[in-house]
C-alpha positions in Angstrom: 2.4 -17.0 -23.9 4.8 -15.3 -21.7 5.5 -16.3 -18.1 5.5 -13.6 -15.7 5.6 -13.1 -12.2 5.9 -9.6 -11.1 5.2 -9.5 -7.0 5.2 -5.8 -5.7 5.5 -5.2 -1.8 3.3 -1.5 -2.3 3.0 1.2 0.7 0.8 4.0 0.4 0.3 6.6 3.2 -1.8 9.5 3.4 -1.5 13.3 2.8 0.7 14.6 5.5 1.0 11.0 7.0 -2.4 12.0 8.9 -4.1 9.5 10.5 -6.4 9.3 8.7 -7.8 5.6 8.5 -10.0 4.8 11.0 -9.3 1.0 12.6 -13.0 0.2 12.9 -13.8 0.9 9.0 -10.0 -0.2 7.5 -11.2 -3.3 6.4 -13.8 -1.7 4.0 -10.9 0.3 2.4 -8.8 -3.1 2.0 -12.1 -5.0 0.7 -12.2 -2.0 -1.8 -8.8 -2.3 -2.7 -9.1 -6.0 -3.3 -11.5 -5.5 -5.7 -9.5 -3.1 -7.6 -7.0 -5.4 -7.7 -9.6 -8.2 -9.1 -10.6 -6.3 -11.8 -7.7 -5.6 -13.2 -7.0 -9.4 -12.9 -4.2 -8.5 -10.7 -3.4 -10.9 -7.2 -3.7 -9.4 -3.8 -1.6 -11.6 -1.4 -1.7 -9.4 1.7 -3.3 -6.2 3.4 -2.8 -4.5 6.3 -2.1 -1.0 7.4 -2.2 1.8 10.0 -4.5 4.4 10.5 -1.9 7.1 7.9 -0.6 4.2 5.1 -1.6 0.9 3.9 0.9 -2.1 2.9 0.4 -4.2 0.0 1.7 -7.8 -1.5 0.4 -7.6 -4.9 1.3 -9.5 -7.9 0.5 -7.3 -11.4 -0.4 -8.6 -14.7 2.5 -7.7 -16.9 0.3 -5.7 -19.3 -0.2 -3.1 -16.4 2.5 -0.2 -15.6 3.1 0.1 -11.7 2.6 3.6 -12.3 -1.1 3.2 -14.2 -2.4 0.4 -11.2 -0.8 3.0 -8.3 -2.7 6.0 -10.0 -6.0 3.8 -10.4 -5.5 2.7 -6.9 -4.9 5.9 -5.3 -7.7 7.6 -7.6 -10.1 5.2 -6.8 -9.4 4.5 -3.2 -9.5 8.4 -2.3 -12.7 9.4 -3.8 -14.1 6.2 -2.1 -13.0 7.3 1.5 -14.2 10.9 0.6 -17.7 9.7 -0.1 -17.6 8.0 3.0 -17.0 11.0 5.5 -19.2 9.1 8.2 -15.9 6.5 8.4 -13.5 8.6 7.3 -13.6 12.1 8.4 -10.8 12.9 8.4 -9.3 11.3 5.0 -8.0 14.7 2.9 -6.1 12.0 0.2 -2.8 10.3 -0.7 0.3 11.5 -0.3 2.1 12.3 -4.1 4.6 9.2 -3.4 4.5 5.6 -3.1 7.0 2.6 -2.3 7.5 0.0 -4.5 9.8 -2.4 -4.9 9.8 -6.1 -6.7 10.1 -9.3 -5.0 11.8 -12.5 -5.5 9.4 -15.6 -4.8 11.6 -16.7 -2.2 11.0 -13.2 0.3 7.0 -13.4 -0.7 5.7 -15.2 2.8 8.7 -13.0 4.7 6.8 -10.1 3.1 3.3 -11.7 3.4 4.1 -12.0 7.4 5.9 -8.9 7.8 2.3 -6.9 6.1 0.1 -9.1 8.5 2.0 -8.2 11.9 2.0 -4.5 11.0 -0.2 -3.2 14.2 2.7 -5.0 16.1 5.6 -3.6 14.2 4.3 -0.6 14.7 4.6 -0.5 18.4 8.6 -0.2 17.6 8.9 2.1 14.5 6.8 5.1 12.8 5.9 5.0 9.8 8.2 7.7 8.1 11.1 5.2 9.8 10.1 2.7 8.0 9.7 3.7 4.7 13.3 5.1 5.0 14.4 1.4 6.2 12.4 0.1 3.3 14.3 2.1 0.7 17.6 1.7 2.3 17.0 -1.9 2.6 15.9 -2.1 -1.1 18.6 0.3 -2.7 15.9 3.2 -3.6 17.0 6.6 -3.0 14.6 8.9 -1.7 13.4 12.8 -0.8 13.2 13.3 2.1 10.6 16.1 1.5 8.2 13.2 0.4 8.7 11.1 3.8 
């Protein structure tokens, strides 16, 4: 048996960074996701989001690639929204990139807190600011192109 625990802090936003999730309907796009996440016997700490990307605190089973559960995920999740044009009209896809980074145990309820107060947070940064933050604050180097 091997002893694993892989913790992900995930952000996804949407084509063009449109706003393109609608507040009133977001929780059946996170109630989605969590099932995704079920069935792949995967942990969802935390959702939240804005209406053009979604945060995520998600621990993966070791026998899943990041990049498998994040095309899964993003597969799923769009043709979901699409099929529900009455909620999401305006919903056109995913952008091609993600964040991603790992966790220590110690930052997971930093993290877990940080997800749940996003409307807030939001009041004092955009989202393409934050994402840069994120990688900066994480070490990734990034495209600008894809922010």
């Amino acid at each position: 048996m091997s002893y694993t625990n892989l913790l992900y802090h995930i952000v996804i936003r949407t084509k063009r960074s449109e706003r393109t999730i609608t507040t009133q309907y977001e929780r059946d796009l996170y109630a989605y996701i969590y099932a995704i996440v079920k069935s792949y016997k995967c942990v969802l700490y935390r959702i939240n989001g804005m209406p053009d990307h979604v945060h995520l605190l998600v621990s993966i089973t070791p026998s899943l690639a990041l990049s498998d559960f994040m095309r899964v995920l993003k597969t799923s999740t769009s043709k979901m929204l699409k099929m529900h044009k009455d909620k999401f009209p305006m919903f056109d896809g995913w952008g091609a990139e993600y964040f991603a980074c790992t966790l220590s145990e110690s930052l997971k309820e930093t993290v877990r807190q940080y997800i749940m107060n996003q409307k807030e947070h939001h009041k004092q940064i955009n989202t393409r600011d934050e994402i840069i933050k994120l990688c900066n604050e994480f070490g990734i180097t990034y495209n600008e192109k894809y922010i």
